[in-house]
MIMI-60628 format. One record per atom (N, C-alpha, C): residue in three letters; atom name; x, y, z. Coordinates in steps of 0.2 Angstrom, whole numbers, plus 5000, padded with zeros to 4 digits. Layout:
% residues N
REC:r:a:xx:yy:zz
REC:ALA:CA:X:Y:Z
...
//
This chain:
% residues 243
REC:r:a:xx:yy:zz
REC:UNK:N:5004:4994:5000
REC:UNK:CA:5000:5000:5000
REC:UNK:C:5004:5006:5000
REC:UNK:N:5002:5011:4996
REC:UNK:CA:5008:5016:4994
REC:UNK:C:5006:5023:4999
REC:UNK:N:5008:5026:5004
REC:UNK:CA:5008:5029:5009
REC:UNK:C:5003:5037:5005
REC:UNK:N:4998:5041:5007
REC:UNK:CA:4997:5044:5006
REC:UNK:C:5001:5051:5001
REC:UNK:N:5001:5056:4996
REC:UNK:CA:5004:5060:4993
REC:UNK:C:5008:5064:4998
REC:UNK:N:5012:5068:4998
REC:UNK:CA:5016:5071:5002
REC:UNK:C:5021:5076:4997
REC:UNK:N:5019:5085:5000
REC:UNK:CA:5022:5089:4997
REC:UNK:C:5026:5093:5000
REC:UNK:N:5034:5094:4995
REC:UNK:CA:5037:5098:4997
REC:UNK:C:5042:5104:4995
REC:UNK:N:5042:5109:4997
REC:UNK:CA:5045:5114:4993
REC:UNK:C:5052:5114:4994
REC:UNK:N:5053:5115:4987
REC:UNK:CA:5063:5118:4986
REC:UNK:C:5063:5125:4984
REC:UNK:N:5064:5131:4990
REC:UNK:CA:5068:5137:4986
REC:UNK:C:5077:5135:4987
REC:UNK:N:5076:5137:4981
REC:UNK:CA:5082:5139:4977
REC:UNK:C:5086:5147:4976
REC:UNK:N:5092:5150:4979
REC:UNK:CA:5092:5154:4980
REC:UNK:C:5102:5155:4981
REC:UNK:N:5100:5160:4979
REC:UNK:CA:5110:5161:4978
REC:UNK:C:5113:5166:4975
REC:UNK:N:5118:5168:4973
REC:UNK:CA:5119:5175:4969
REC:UNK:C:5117:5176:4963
REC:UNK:N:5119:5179:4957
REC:UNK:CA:5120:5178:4951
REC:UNK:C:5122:5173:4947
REC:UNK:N:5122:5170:4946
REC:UNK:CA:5127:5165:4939
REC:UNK:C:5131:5159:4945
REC:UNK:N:5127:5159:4949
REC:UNK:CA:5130:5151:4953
REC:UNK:C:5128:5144:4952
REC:UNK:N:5122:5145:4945
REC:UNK:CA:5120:5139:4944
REC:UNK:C:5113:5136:4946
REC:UNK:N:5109:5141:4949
REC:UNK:CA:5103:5139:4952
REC:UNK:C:5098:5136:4947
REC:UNK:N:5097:5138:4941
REC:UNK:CA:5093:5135:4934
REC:UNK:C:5096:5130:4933
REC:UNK:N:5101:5127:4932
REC:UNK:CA:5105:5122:4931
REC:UNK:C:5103:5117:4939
REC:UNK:N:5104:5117:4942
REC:UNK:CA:5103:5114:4949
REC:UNK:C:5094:5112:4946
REC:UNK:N:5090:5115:4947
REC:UNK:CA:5083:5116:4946
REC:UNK:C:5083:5111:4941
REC:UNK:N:5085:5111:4934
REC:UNK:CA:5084:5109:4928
REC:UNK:C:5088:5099:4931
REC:UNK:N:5094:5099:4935
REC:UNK:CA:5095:5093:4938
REC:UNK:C:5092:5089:4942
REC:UNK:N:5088:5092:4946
REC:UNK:CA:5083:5090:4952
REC:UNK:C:5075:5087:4946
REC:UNK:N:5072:5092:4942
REC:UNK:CA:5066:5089:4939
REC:UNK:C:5069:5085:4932
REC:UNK:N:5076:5084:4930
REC:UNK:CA:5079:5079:4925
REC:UNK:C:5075:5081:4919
REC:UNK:N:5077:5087:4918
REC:UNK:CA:5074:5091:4912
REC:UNK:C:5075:5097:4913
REC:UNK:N:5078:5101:4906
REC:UNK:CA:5079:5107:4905
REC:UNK:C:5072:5110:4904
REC:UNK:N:5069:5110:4908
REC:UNK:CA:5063:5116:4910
REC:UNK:C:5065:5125:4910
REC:UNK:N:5073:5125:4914
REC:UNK:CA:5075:5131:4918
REC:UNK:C:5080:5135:4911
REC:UNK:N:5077:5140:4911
REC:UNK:CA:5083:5143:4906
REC:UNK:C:5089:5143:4910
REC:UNK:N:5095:5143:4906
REC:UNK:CA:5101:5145:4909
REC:UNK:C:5108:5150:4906
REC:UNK:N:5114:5151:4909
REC:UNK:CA:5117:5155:4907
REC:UNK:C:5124:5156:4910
REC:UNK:N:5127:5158:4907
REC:UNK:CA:5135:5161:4910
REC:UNK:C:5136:5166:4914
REC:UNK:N:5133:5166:4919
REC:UNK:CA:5138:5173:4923
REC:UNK:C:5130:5177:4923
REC:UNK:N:5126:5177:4919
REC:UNK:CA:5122:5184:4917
REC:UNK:C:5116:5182:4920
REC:UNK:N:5112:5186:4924
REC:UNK:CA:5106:5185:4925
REC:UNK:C:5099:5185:4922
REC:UNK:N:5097:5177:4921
REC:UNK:CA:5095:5176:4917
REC:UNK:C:5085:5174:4920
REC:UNK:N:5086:5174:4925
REC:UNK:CA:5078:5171:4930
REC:UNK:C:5078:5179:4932
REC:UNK:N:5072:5181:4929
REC:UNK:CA:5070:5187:4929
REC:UNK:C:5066:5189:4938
REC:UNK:N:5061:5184:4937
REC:UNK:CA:5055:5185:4942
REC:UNK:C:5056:5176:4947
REC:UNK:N:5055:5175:4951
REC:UNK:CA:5054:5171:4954
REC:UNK:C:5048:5164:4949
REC:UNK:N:5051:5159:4948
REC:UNK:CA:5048:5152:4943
REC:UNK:C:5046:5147:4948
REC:UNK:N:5041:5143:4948
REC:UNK:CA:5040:5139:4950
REC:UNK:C:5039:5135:4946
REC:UNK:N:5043:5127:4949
REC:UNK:CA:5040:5121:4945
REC:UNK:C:5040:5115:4948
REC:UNK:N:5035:5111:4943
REC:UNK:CA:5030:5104:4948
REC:UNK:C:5034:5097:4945
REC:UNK:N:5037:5094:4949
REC:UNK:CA:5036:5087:4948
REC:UNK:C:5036:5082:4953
REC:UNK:N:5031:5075:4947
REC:UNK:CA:5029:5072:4955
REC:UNK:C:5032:5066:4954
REC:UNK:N:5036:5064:4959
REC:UNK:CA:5042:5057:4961
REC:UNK:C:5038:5052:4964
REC:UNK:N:5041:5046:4962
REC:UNK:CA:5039:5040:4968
REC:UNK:C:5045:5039:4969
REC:UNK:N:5046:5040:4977
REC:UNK:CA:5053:5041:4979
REC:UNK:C:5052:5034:4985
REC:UNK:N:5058:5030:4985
REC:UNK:CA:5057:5024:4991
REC:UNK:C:5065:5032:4997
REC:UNK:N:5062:5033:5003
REC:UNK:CA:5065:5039:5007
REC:UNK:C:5072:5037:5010
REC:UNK:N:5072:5029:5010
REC:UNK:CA:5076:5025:5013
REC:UNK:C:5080:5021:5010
REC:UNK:N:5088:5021:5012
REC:UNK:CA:5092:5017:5010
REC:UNK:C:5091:5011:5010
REC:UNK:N:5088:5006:5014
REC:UNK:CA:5088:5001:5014
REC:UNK:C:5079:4997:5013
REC:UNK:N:5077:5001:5009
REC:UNK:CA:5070:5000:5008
REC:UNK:C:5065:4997:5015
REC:UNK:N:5067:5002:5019
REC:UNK:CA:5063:4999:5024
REC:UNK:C:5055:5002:5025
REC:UNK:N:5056:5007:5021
REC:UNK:CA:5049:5010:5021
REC:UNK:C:5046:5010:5014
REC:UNK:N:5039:5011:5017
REC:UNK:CA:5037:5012:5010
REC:UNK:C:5037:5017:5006
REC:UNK:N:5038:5014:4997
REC:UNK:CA:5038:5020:4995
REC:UNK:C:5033:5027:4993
REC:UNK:N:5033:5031:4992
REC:UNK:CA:5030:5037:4992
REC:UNK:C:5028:5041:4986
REC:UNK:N:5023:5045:4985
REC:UNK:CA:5024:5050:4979
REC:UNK:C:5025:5056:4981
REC:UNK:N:5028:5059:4980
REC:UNK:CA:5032:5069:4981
REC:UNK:C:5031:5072:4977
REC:UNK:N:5025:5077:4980
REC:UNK:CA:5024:5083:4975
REC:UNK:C:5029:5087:4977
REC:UNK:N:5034:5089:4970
REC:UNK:CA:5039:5091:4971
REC:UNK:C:5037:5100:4970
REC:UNK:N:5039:5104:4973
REC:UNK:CA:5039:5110:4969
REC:UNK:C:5044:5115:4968
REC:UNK:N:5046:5117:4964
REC:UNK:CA:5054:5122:4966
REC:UNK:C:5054:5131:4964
REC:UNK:N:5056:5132:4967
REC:UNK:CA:5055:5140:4967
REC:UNK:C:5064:5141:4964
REC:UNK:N:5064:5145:4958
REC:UNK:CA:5069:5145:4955
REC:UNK:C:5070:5153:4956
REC:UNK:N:5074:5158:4960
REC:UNK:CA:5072:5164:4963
REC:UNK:C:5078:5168:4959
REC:UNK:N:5077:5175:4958
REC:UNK:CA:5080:5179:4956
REC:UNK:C:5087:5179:4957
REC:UNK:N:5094:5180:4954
REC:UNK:CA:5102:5180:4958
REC:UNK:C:5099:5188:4962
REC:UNK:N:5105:5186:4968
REC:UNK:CA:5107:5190:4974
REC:UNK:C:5112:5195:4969
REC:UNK:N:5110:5202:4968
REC:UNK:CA:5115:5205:4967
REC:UNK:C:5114:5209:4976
REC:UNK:N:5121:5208:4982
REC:UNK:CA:5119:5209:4986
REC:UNK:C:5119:5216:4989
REC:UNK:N:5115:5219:4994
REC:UNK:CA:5117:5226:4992
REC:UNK:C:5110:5230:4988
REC:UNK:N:5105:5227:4986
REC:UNK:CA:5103:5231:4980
REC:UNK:C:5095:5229:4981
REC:UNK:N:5091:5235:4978
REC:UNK:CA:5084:5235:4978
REC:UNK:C:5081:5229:4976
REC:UNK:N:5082:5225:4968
REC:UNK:CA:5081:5220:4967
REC:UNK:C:5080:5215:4971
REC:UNK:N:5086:5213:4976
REC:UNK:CA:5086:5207:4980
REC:UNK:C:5082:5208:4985
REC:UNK:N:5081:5215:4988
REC:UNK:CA:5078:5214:4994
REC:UNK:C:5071:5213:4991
REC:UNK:N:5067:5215:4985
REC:UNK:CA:5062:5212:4981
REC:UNK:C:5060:5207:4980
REC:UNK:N:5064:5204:4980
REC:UNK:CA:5066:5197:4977
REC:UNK:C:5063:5193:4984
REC:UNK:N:5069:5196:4990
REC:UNK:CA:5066:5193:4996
REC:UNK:C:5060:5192:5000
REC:UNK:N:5057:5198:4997
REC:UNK:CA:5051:5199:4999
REC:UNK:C:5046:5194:4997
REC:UNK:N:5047:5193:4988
REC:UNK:CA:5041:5189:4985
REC:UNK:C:5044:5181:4988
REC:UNK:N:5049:5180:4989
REC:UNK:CA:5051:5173:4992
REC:UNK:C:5046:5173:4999
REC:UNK:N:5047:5178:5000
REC:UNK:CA:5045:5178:5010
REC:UNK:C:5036:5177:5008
REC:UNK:N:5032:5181:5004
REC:UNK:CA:5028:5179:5002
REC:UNK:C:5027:5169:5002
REC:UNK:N:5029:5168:4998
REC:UNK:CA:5029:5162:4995
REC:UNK:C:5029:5155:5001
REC:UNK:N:5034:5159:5006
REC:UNK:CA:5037:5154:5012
REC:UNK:C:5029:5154:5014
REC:UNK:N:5026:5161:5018
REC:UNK:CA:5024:5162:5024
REC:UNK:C:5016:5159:5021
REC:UNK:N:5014:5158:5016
REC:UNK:CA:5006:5154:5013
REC:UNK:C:5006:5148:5013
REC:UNK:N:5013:5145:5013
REC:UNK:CA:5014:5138:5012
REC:UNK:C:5017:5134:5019
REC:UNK:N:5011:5130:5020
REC:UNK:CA:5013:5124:5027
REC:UNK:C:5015:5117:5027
REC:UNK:N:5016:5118:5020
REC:UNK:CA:5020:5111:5019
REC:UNK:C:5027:5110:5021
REC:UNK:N:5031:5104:5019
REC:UNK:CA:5037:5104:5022
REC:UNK:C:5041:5107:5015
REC:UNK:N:5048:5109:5019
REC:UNK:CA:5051:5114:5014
REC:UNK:C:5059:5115:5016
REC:UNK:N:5062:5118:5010
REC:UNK:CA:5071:5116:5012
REC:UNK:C:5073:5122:5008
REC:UNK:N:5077:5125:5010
REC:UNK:CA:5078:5130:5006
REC:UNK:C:5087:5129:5004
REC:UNK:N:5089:5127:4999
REC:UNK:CA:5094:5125:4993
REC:UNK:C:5097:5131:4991
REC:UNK:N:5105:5133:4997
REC:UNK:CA:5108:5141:4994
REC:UNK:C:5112:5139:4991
REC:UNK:N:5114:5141:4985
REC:UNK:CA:5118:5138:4981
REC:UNK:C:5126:5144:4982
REC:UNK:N:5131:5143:4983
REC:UNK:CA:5139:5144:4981
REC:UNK:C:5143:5141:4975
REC:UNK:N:5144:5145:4974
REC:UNK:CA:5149:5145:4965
REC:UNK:C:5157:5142:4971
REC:UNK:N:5158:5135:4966
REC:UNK:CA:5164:5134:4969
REC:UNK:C:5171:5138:4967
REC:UNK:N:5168:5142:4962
REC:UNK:CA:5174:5146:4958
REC:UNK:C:5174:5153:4964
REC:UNK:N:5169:5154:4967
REC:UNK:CA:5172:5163:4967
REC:UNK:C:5176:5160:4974
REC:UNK:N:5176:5155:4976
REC:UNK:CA:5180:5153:4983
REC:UNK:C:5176:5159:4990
REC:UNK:N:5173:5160:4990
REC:UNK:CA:5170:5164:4995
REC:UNK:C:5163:5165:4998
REC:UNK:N:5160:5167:5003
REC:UNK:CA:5154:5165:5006
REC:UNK:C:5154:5173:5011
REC:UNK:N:5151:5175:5007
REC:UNK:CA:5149:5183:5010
REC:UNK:C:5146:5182:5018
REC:UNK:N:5148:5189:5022
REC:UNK:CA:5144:5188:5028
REC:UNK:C:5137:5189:5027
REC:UNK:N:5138:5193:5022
REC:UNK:CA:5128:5196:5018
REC:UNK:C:5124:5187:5019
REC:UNK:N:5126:5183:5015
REC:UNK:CA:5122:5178:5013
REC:UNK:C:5120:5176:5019
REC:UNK:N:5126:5173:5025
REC:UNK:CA:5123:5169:5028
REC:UNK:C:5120:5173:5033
REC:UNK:N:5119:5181:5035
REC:UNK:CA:5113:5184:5035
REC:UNK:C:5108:5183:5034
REC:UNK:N:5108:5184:5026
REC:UNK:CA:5102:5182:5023
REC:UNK:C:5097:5174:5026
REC:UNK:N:5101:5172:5023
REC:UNK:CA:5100:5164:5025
REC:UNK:C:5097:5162:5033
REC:UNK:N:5100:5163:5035
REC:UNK:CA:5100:5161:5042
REC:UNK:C:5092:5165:5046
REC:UNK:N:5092:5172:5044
REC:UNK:CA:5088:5174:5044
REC:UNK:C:5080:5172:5042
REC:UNK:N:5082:5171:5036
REC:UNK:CA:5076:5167:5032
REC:UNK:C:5074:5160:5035
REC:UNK:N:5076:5156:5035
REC:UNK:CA:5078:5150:5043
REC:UNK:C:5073:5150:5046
REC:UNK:N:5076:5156:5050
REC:UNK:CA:5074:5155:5055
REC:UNK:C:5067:5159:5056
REC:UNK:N:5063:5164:5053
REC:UNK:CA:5060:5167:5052
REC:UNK:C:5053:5161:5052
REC:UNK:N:5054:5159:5046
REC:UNK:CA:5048:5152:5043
REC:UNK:C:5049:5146:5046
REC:UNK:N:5054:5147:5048
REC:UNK:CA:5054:5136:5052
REC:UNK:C:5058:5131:5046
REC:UNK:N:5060:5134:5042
REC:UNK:CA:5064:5132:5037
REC:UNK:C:5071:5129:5036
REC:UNK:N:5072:5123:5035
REC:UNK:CA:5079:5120:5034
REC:UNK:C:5083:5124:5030
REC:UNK:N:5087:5123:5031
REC:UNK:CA:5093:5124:5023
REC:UNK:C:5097:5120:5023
REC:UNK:N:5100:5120:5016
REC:UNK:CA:5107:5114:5013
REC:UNK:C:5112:5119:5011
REC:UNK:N:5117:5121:5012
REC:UNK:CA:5122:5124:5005
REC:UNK:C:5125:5121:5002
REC:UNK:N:5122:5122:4995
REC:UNK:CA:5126:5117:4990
REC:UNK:C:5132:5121:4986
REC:UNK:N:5137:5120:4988
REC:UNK:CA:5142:5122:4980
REC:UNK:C:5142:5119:4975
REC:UNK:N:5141:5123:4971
REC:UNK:CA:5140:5121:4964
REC:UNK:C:5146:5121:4960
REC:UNK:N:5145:5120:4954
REC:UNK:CA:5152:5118:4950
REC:UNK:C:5159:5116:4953
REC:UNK:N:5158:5113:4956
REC:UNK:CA:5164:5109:4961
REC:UNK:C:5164:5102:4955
REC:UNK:N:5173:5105:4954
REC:UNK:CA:5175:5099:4948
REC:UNK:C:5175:5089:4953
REC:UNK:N:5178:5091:4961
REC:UNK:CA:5179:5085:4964
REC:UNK:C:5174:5088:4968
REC:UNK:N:5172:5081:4974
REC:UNK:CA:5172:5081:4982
REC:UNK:C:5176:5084:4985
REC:UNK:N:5183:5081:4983
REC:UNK:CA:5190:5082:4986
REC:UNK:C:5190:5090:4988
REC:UNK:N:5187:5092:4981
REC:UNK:CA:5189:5098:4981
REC:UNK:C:5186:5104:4985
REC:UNK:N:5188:5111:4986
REC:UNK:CA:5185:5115:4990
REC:UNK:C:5181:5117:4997
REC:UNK:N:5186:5113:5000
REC:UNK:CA:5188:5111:5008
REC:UNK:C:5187:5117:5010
REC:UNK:N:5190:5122:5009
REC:UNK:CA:5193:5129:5012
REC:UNK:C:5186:5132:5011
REC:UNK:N:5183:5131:5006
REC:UNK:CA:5179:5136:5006
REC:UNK:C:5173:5130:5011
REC:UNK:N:5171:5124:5010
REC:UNK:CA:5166:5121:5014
REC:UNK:C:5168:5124:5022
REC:UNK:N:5174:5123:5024
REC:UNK:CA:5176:5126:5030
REC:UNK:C:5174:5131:5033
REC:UNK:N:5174:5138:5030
REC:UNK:CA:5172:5144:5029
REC:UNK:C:5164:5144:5031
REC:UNK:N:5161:5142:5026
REC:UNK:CA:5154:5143:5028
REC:UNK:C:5151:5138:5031
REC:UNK:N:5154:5132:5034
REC:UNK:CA:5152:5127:5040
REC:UNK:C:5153:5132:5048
REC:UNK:N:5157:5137:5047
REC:UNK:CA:5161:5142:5053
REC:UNK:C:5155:5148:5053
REC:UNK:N:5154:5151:5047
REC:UNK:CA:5149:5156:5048
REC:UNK:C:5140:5154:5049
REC:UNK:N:5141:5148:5048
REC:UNK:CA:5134:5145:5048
REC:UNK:C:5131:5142:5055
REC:UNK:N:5137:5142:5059
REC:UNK:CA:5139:5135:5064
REC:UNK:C:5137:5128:5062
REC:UNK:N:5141:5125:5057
REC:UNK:CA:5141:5118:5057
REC:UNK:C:5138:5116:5051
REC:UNK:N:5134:5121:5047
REC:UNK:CA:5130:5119:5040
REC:UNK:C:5129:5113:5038
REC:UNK:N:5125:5111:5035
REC:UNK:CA:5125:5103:5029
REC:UNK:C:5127:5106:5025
REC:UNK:N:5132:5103:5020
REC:UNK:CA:5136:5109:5014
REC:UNK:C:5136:5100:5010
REC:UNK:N:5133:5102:5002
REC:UNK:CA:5134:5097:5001
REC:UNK:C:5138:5099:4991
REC:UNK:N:5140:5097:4991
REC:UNK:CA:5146:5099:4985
REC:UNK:C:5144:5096:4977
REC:UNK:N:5142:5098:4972
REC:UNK:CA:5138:5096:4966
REC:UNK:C:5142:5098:4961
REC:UNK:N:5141:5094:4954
REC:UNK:CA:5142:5095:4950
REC:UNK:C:5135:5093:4946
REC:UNK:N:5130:5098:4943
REC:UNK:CA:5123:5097:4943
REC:UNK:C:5122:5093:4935
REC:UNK:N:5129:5096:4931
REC:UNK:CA:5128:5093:4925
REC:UNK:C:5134:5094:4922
REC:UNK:N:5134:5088:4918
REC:UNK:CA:5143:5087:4915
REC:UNK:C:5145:5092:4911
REC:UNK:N:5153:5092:4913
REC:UNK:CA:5154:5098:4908
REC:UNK:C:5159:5094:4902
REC:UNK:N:5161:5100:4897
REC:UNK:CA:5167:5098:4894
REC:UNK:C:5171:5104:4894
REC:UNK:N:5176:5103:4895
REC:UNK:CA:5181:5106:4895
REC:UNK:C:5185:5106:4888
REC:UNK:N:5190:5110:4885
REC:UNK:CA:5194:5112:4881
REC:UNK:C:5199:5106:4882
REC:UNK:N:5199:5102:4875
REC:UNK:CA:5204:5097:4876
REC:UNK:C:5202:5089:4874
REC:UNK:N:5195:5091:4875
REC:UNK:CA:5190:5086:4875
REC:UNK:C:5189:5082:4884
REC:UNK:N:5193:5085:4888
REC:UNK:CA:5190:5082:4895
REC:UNK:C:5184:5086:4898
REC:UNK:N:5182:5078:4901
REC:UNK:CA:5174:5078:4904
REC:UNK:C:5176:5079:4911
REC:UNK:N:5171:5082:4914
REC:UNK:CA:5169:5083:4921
REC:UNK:C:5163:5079:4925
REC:UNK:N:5158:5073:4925
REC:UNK:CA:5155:5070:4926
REC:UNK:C:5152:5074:4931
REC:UNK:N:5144:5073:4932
REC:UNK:CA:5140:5075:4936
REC:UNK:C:5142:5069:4940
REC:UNK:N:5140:5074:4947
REC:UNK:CA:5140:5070:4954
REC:UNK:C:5137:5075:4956
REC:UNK:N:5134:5070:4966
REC:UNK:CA:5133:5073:4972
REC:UNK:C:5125:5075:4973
REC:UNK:N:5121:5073:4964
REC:UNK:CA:5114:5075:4968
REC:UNK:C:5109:5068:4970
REC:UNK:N:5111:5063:4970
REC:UNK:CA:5107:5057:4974
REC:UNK:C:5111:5058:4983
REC:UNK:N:5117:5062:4983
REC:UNK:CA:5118:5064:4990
REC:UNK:C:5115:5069:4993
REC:UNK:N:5115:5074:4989
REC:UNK:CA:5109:5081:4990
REC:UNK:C:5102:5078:4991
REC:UNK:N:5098:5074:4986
REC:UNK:CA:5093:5071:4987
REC:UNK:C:5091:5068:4994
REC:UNK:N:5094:5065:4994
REC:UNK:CA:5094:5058:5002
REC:UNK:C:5095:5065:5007
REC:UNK:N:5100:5071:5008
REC:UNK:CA:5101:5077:5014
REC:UNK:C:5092:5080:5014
REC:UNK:N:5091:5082:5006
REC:UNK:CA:5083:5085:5008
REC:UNK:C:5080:5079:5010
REC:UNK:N:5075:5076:5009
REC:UNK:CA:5071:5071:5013
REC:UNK:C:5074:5069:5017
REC:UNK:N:5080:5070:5021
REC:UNK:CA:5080:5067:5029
REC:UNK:C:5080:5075:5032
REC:UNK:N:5078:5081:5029
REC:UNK:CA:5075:5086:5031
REC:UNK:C:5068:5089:5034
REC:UNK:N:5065:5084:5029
REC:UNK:CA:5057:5082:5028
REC:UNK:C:5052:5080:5035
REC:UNK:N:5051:5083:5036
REC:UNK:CA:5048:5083:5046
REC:UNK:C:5043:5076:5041
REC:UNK:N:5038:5078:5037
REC:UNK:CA:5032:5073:5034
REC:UNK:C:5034:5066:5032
REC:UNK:N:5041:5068:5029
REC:UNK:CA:5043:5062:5021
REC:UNK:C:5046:5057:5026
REC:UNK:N:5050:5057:5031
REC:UNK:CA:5054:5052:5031
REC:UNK:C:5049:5050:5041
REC:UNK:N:5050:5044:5039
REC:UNK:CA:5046:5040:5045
REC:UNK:C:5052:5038:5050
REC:UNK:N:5052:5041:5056
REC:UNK:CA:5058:5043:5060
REC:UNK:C:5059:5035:5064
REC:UNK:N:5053:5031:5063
REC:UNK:CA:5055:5025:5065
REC:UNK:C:5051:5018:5061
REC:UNK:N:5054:5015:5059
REC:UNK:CA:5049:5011:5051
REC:UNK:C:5046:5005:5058
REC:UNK:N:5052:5004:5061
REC:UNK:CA:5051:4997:5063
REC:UNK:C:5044:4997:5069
REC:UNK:N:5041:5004:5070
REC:UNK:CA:5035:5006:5075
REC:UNK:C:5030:5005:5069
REC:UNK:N:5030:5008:5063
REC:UNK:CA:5025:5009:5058
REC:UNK:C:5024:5001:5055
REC:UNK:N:5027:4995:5056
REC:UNK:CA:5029:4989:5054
REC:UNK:C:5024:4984:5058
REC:UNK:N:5018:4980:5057
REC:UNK:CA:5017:4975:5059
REC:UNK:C:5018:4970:5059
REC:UNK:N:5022:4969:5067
REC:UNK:CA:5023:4963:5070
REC:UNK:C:5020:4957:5069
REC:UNK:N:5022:4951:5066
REC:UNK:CA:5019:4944:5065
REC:UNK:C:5022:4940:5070
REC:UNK:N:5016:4938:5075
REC:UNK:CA:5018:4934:5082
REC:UNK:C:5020:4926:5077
REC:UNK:N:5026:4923:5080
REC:UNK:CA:5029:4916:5079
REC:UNK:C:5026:4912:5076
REC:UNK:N:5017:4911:5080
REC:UNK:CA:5014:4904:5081
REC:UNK:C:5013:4906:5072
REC:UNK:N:5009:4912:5070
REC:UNK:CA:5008:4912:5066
REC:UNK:C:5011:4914:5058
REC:UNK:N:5016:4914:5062
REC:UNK:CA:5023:4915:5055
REC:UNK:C:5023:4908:5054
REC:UNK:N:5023:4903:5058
REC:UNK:CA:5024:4894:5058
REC:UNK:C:5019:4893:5053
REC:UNK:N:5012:4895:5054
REC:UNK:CA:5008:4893:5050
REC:UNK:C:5006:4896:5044
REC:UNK:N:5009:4901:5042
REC:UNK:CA:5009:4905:5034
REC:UNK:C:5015:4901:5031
REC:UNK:N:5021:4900:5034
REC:UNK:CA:5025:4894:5033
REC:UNK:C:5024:4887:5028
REC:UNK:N:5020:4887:5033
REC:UNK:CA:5016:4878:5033
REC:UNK:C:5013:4878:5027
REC:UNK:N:5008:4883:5028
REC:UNK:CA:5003:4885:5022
REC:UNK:C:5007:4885:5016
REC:UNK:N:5010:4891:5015
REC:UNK:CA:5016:4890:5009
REC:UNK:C:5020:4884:5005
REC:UNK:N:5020:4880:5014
REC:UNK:CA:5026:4875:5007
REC:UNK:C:5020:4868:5005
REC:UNK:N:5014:4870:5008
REC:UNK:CA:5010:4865:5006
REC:UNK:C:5006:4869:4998
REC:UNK:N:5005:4876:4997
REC:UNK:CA:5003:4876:4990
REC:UNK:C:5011:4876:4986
REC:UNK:N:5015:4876:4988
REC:UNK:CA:5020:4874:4983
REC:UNK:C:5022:4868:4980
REC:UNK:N:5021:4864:4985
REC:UNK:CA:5020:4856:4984
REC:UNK:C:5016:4855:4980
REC:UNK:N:5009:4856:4980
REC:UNK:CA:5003:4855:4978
REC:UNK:C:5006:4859:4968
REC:UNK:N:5008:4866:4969
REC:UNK:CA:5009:4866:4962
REC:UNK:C:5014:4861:4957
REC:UNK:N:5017:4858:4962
REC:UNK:CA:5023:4855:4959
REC:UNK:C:5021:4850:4958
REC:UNK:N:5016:4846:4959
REC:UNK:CA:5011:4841:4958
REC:UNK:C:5007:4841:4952
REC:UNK:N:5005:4847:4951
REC:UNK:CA:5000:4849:4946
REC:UNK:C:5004:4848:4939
REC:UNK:N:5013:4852:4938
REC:UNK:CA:5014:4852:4934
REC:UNK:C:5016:4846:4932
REC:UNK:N:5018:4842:4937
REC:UNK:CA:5021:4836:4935
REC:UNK:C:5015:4830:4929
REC:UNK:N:5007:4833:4935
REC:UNK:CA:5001:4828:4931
REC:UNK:C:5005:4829:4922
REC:UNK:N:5001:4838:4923
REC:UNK:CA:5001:4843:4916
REC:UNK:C:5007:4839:4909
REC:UNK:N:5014:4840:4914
REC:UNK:CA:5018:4836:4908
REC:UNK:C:5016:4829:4906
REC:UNK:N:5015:4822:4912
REC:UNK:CA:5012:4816:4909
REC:UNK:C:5009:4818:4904
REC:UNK:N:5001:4821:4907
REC:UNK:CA:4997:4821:4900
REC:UNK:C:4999:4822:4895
REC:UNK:N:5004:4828:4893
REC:UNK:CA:5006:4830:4886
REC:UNK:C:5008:4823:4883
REC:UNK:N:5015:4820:4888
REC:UNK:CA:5019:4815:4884
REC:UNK:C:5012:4809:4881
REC:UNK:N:5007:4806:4887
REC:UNK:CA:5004:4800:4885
REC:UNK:C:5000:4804:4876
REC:UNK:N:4999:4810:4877
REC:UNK:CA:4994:4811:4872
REC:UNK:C:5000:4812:4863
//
C-alpha cells in the first residue's frame, strides 16, 4: 500500500550565475530552467512541479511514496541592492502561505571561493524566520575532494551547516576532458531526511509485527501450496507425453 501523497517545497536561492537553473533543471531531469553564463537570466521568481515515487530509505525499509515536488527557482542575489531585497520579499511571500514541508537550497559557486557575511545573514535569517531548513550546496565543484577551504568557511559562519558539494551537470572542457555529474542522489537523500512529513523517523514502529505461532503457519501453508503446484505440473507434463 503506497503511503498517502506528500508535498514539498525547494527554494532555490543564491547570487548571480551560481548555477541555480542548472541545479533546478538537475533536480526535475529536464531542461525546464533557462540557463546562462555569469548573466542574470531568471527574471522573476519560477515555479516548477514534479511528481516522484521516491522509496526515502536506503535500505527499503519504508514504504515507498509520491512527492509533489515544487521548486521555486528565485532571482540572483545581486547583494546590496533594491532588486534582491524584492526578490526577498516575493520569496518571504511564498514561504509564509505555504505549510507544507520545505528546504531552502543556497547555492555557492565553487569558483568565486567565498561566502559573504551578507548571505549567511540572509539565509539564516530566512531559517529562522519560517521554520525552514537549509542545505548549501556548492555548485560547479569539479571533485568532492575539492573546496575544503571554502566548505570550512561557511560550516564556521553557519555553525556547522549541511554543505553538500555538486556538479549538477557534465561539463566539457577544452581538450576534450569531461567533468562527470556528481553529488545529487547525496543532495537528494540530505533533503528528505530534512522532511519533518517524508521520512518516517521510526519504520520498525510503523511495521506490523507477526507473532511466531503464526509466522509457523503461513510457513506451513506456503510449502504446502507449493508442493501442491509441483504436483500439478508434473500431472500437466504426463498428459502432454501420454497424448
Amino acid at each position: 500500500m503506497i503511503n498517502q501523497d506528500k508535498t514539498l517545497n525547494l527554494y532555490i536561492m543564491g547570487k548571480t550565475g551560481v548555477g541555480k537553473s542548472t541545479l533546478v533543471n538537475a533536480i526535475m531531469e529536464d531542461d525546464v530552467a533557462p540557463t546562462g553564463t555569469g548573466l542574470p537570466v531568471t527574471k522573476e521568481i519560477q515555479r516548477y512541479h514534479i511528481k516522484k515515487f521516491v522509496d526515502v530509505s536506503k535500505d527499503m525499509s519504508t514504504t515507498p511514496i509520491f512527492i509533489h515536488i515544487y521548486l521555486y527557482d528565485t532571482v540572483g542575489f545581486e547583494l546590496y541592492s533594491n532588486n534582491t531585497d524584492k526578490s526577498l520579499n516575493d520569496l518571504e511571500k511564498e514561504m509564509k502561505n505555504s505549510h507544507d514541508d520545505a528546504c531552502i537550497l543556497y547555492c555557492v559557486d565553487y569558483e568565486s571561493r567565498r561566502f559573504e557575511e551578507r548571505e549567511a545573514d540572509i539565509l539564516t535569517k530566512l531559517s529562522e524566520k519560517h521554520n525552514i531548513p537549509f542545505i548549501v550546496v556548492i555548485t560547479k565543484c569539479p571533485d568532492s575532494s575539492e573546496g575544503r577551504k571554502l566548505e570550512k568557511q561557511i560550516k564556521a559562519d553557519l555553525h556547522k551547516a549541511d554543505v553538500i558539494k555538486i556538479m549538477a551537470k557534465e561539463q566539457c572542457l577544452r581538450g576534450g576532458v569531461v567533468i562527470p555529474a556528481y553529488g545529487m542522489d547525496t543532495l537528494k537523500e540530505k533533503i528528505y531526511s530534512k522532511s519533518k512529513n517524508i521520512v518516517t523517523s521510526n519504520p520498525e514502529k510503523s511495521r506490523k509485527k507477526i507473532p511466531l505461532r503464526e509466522l509457523k503457519k503461513y510457513r506451513h501453508r506456503e510449502k504446502k501450496s507449493q508442493k501442491k503446484f509441483f504436483i500439478l505440473c508434473a500431472l500437466h507434463k504426463n498428459k502432454r507425453q501420454i497424448k
